[in-house]
C-alpha positions as CSV (number, residue, x, y, z in Angstrom):
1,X,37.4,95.5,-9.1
2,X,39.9,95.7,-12.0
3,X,38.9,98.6,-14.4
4,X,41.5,100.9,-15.6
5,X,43.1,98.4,-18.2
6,X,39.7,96.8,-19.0
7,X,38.2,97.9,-22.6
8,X,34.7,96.3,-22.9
9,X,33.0,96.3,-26.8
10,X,34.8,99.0,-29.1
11,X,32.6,102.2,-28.3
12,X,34.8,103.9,-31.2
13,X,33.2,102.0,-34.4
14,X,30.2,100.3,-32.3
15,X,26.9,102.1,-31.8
16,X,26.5,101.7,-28.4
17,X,22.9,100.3,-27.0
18,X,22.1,101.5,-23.5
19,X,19.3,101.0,-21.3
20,X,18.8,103.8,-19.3
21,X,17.0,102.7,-15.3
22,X,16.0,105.9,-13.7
23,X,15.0,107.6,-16.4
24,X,13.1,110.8,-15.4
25,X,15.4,111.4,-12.6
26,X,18.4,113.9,-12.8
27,X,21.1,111.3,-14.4
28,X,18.8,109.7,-16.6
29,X,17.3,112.9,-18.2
30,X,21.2,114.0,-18.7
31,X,21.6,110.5,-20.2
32,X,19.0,111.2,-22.7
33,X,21.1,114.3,-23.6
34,X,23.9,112.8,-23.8
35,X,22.5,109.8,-26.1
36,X,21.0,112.9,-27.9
37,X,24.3,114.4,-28.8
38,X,25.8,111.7,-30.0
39,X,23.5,109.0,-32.2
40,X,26.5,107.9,-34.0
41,X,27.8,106.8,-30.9
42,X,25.0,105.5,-29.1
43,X,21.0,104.6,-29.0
44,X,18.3,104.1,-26.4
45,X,17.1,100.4,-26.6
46,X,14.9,100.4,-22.7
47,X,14.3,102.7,-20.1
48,X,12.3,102.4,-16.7
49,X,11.3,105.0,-14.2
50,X,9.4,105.2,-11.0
51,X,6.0,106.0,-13.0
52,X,5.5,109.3,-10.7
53,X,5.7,110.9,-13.6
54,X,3.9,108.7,-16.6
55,X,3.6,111.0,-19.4
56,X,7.2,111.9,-19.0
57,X,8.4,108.5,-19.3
58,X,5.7,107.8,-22.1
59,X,7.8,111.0,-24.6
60,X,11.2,109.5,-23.4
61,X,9.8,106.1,-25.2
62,X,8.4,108.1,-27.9
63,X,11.3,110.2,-28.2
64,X,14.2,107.3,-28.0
65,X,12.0,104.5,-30.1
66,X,12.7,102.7,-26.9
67,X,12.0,98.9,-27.6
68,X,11.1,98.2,-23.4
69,X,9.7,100.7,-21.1
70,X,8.7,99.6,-17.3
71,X,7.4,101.5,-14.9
72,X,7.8,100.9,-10.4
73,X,4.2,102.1,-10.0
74,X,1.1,102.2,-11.9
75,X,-0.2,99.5,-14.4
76,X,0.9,97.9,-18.3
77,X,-2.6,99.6,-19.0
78,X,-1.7,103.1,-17.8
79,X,1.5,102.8,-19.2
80,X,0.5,101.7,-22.7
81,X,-2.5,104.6,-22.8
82,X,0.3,106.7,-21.9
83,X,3.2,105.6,-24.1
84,X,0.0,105.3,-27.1
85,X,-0.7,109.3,-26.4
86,X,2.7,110.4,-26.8
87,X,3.3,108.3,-29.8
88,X,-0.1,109.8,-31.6
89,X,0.8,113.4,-30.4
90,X,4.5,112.6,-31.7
91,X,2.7,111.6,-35.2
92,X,4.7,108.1,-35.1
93,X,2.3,105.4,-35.7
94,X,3.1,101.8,-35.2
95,X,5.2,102.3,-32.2
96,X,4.4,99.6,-29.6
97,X,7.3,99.0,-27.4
98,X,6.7,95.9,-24.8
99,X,5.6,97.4,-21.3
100,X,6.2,96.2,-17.5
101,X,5.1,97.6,-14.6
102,X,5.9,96.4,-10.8
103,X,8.2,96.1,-8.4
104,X,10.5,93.8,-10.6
105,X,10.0,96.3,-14.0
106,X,13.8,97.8,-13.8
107,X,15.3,94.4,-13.0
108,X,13.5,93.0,-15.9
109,X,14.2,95.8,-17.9
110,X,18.0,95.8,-16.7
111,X,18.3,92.2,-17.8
112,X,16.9,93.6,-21.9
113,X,18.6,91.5,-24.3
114,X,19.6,94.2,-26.9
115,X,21.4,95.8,-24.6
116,X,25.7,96.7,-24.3
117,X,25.5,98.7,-21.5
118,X,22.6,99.5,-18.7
119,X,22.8,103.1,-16.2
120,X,21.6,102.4,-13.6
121,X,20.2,106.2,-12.1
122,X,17.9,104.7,-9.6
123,X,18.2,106.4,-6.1
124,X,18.2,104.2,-3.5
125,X,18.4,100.4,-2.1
126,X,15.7,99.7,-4.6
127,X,18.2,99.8,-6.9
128,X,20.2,96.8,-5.7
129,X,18.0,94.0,-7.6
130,X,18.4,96.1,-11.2
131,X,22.4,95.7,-10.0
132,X,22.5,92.4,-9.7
133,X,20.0,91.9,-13.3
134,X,22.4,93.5,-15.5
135,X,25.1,92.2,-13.9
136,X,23.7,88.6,-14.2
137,X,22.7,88.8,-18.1
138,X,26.1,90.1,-19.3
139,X,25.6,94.1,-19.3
140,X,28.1,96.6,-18.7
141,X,26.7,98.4,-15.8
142,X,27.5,102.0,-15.5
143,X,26.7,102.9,-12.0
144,X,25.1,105.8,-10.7
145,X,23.2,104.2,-7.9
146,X,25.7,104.0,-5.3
147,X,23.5,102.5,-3.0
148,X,23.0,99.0,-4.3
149,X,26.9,98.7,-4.5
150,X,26.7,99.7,-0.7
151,X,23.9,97.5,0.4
152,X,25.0,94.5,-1.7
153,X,28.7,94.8,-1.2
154,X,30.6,91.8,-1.7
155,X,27.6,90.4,-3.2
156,X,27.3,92.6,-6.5
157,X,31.2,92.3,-6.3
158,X,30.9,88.4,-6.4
159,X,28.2,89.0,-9.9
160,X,30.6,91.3,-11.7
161,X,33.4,90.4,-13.7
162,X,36.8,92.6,-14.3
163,X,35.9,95.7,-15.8
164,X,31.8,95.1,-15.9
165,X,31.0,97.9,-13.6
166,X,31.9,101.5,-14.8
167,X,31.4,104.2,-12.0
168,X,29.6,107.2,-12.9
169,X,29.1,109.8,-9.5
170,X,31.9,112.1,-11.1
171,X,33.9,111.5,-7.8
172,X,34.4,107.9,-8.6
173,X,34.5,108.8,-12.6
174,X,37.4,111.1,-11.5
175,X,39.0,108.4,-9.5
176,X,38.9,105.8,-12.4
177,X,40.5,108.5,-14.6
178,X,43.3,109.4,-12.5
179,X,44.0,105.0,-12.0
180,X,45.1,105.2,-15.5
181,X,48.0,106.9,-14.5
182,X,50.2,104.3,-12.4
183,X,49.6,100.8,-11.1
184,X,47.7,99.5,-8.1
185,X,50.4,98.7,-6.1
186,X,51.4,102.4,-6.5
187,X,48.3,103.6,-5.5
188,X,49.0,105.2,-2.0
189,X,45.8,106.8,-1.2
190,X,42.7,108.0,-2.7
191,X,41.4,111.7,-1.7
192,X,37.1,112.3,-2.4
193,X,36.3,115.7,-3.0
194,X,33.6,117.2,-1.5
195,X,31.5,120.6,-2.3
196,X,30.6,120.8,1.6
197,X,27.1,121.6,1.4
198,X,24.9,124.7,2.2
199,X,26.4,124.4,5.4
200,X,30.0,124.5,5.2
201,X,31.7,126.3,8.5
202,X,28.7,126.1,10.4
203,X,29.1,124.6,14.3
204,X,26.8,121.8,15.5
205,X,24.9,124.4,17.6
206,X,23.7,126.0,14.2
207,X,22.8,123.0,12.5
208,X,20.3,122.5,15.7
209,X,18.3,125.2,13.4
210,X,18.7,125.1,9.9
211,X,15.4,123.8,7.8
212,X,14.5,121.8,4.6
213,X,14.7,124.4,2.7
214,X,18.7,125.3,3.5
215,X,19.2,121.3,3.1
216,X,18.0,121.4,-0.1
217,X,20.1,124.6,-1.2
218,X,22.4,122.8,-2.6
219,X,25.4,125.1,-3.9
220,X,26.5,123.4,-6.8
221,X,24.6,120.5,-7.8
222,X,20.5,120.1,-8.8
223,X,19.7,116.6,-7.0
224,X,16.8,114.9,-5.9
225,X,15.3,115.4,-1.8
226,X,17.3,112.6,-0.7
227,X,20.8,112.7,-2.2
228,X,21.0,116.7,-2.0
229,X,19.6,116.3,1.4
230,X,22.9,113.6,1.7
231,X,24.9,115.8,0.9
232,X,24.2,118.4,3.2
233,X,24.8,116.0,6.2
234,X,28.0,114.3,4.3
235,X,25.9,110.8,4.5
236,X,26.7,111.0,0.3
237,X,30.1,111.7,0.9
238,X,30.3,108.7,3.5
239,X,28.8,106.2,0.9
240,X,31.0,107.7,-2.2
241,X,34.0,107.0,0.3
242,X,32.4,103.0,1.1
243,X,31.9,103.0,-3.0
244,X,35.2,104.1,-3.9
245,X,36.7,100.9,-1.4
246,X,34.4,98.6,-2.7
247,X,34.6,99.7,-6.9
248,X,39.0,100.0,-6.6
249,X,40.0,98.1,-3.8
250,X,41.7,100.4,-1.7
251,X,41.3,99.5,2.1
252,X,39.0,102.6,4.0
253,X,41.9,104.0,6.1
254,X,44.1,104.9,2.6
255,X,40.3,106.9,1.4
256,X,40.0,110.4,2.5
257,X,37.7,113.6,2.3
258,X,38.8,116.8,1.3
259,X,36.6,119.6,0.9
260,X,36.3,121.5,-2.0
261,X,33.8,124.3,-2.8
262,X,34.4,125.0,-6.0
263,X,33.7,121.4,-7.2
264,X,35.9,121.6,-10.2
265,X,37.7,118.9,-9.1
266,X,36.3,115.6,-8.8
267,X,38.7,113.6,-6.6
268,X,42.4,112.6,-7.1
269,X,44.9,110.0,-6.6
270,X,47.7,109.9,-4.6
271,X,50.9,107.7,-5.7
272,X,53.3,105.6,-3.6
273,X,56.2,108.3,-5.2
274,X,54.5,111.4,-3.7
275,X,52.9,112.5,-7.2
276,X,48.6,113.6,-6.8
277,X,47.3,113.2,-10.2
278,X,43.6,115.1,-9.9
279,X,40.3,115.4,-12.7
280,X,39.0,118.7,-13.1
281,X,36.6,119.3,-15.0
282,X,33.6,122.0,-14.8
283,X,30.4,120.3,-12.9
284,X,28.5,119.0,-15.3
285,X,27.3,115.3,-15.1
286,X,26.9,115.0,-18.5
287,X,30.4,114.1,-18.9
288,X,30.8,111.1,-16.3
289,X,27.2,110.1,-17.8
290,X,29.2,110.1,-21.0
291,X,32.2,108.0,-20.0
292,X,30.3,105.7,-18.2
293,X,28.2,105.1,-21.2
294,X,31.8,105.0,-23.5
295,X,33.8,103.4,-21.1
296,X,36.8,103.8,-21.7
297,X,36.4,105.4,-24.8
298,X,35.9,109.6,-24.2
299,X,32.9,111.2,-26.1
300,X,33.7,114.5,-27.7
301,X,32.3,117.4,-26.7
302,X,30.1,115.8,-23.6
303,X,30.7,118.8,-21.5
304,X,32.1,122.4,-21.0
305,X,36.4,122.2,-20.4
306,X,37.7,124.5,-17.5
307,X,38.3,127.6,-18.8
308,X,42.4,128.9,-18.5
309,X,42.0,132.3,-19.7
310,X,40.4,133.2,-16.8
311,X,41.4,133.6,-13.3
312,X,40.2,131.9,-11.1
313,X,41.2,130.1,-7.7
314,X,40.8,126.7,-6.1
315,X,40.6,125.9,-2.3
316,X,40.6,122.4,-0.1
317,X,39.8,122.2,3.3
318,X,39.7,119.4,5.5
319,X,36.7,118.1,6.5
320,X,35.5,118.4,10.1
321,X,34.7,115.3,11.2
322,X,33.0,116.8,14.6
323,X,30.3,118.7,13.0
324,X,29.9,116.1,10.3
325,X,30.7,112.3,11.6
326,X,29.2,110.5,8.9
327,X,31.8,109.4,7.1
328,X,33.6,108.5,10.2
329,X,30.2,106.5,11.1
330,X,30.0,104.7,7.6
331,X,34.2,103.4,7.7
332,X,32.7,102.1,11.1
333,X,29.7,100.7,9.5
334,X,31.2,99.0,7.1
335,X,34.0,97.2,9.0
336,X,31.5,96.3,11.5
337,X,29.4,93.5,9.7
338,X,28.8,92.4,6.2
339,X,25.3,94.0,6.5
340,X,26.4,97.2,8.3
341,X,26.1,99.6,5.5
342,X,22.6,98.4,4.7
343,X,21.7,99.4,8.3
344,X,23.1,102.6,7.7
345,X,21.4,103.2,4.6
346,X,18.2,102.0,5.4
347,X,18.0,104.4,8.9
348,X,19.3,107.2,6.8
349,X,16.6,107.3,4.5
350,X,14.3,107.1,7.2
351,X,15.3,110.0,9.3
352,X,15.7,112.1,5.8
353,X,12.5,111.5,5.7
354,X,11.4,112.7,9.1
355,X,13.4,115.4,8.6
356,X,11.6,117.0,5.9
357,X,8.1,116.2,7.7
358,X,9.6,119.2,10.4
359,X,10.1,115.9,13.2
360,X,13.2,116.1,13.8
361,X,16.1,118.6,13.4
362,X,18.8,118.5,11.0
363,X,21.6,116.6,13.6
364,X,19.2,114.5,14.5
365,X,19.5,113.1,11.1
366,X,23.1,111.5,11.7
367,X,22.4,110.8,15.2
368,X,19.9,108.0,14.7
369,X,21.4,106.5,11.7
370,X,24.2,106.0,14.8
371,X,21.8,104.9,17.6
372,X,20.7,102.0,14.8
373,X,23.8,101.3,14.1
374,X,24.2,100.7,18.0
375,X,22.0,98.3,18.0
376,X,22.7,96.3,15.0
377,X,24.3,92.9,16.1
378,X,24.8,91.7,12.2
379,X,24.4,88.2,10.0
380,X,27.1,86.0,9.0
381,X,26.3,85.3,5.3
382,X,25.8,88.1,3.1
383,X,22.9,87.3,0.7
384,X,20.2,89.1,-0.9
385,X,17.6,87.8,2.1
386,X,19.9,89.0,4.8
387,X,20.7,92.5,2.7
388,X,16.9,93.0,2.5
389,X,16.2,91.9,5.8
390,X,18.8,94.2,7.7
391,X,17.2,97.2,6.0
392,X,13.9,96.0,7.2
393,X,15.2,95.5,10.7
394,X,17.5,99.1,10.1
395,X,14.0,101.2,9.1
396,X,11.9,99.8,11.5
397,X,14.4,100.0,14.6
398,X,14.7,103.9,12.9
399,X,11.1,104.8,13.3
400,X,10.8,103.4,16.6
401,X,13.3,105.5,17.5
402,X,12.2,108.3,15.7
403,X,8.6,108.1,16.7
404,X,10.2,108.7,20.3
405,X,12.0,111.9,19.7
């Protein structure tokens, strides 16, 4: 996907209208900052969330003058005794944005007509049908939900046009930042940062004991379970490294992991002439939130600079690939079949899941995501049926499996 020379709208005298899926999770509560920060730049026009946590979404509508709110869960009558509370509360009277709820609310919601540019912050595969809706109705997409780009592949490839999708996981932000410095044909190799996890330097033997908790102990970033969980096996790393061939083009063997504890920078780009151009920045997400939102236009002031008056000291590491084969599993995955990294997906979120109900150990997390793989024998077409259907085969080939061990 071209994107470096692309310049959709003209963020720089345009107010900006974004809808924001995901709302009440990490990215799209930053969003809301962001959008915050800057009203001359941009305004909230929908949002949709989970509907875990109703009266939350209900003051983001109040708060934003949303004009569309959906919710995954829950009713149009909860959410519009919700969304009528917090407007009351909020003294605004008259506010009555239209409501959805079900299992379609963020693709309808992603397809909003008033719209420029959608985030989608959904975590998960769920997010694949909100992909393919913005995609579909015209919508810049800025991407935070790596795993419908995974899933779909080639299809939400096929639905996007030049420059329509705008990555937004800071590693692939980074990465589209540091393309603007040469040509694709002298792009020699991309290199994905990593922090390493609460578990950096440990041997397989130790990670036979660590617990929830330490997964979860993330050292730099504050995630949900199931990404920070990622993370801590490198299964996030794996599907940043599948994202970055599928958003730039860059075959898998030319993509490597480097790791980097001090996350300050957010992955760089090696040239054919032996130059490494590299994005630093301070971890913040507000600022790829920003740019994604902007694209390509920088907002000022989204985040903290590095600081130069101060000392300070930068180390990489390569990553060991014994300890931690899932990125080695996923490059398999994915040149396996058109459906492999659904498979993998699917059976990850699965065992992250038994994980944290104490049935497995931490290994075991990787390990069946590979034993399902194993046994995947793949589809010829890739379409949305056979996307859905391979992670229905991948979860319940993973809970076999898991209810056995």
């Amino acid at each position: 996907m071209e994107l470096r020379d692309q310049r959709p709208g003209n963020a720089q005298q345009t107010r900006r209208k974004a809808v924001l899926l995901g709302s009440t999770g990490s990215i799209g509560t930053q969003a809301i900052d962001v959008v915050d920060a800057a009203p001359e730049r941009f305004e909230v026009t929908a949002l949709a969330a989970g509907g875990g946590q109703l009266d939350l979404v209900a003051r983001q509508a109040v708060h934003t003058r949303a004009q569309a709110v959906g919710i995954a869960s829950g009713t149009v009558e909860e959410l519009s005794t919700a969304v009528k509370g917090g407007a009351a509360e909020a003294g605004l009277s008259g506010y009555a944005p239209e409501l959805f709820a079900g299992p379609d609310a963020a693709a309808r919601i992603a397809a909003w007509a008033d719209a420029d540019v959608v985030l989608n912050g959904i975590t998960g595969s769920i997010g694949l049908a909100p992909t393919l809706a913005a995609l579909e109705a015209g919508h810049v997409l800025a991407l935070a939900n790596k795993e419908s780009l995974i899933a779909g592949g080639a299809l939400v490839k096929a639905a996007a046009r030049p420059g329509q999708i705008v990555p937004v996981d800071s590693e692939h932000s980074a990465l589209a930042q540091a393309l603007r410095a040469g040509s694709a044909a002298e792009v020699d190799r991309l290199i994905v940062t990593a922090s390493g996890g609460p578990f950096r330097g440990y041997t397989r033997g130790q990670l036979d004991r660590v617990t929830p908790a330490q997964a979860l102990a993330h050292p730099t970033w504050d995630m949900g379970r199931m990404v920070t969980t990622n993370s801590a096996t490198m299964v996030n790393k794996a599907l940043e490294v599948i994202e970055a061939h599928l958003l730039f083009d860059v075959p898998l063997e030319r993509i490597d992991v480097v790791v980097h504890p001090q996350s300050v920078v957010h992955s760089m780009v090696q040239f054919t002439d032996g130059s490494t151009i590299a994005q630093a920045s301070p971890p913040d997400m507000r600022l790829p939130i920003a740019l994604g939102l902007g694209w390509p236009d920088r907002v000022p002031g989204a985040a903290a600079a590095c600081d130069w008056t101060k000392a300070t000291s930068w180390t990489f590491e390569p990553l060991d690939e014994e300890v931690f084969p899932a990125v080695r599993l996923a490059k398999e995955a994915s040149a396996s079949s058109a459906t492999g990294m659904a498979v993998y997906n699917a059976a990850n979120e699965e065992a992250v899941h038994a994980f944290h109900e104490g049935r497995i150990g931490f290994p075991a997390i990787v390990d069946t995501v590979a034993a399902v793989l194993e046994q995947h024998t793949g589809s010829g077409e890739l379409t949305v049926e056979s996307v859905l259907a391979a992670e229905r085969w991948a979860r319940n080939a993973a809970q076999e499996r898991l209810g056995m061990l």
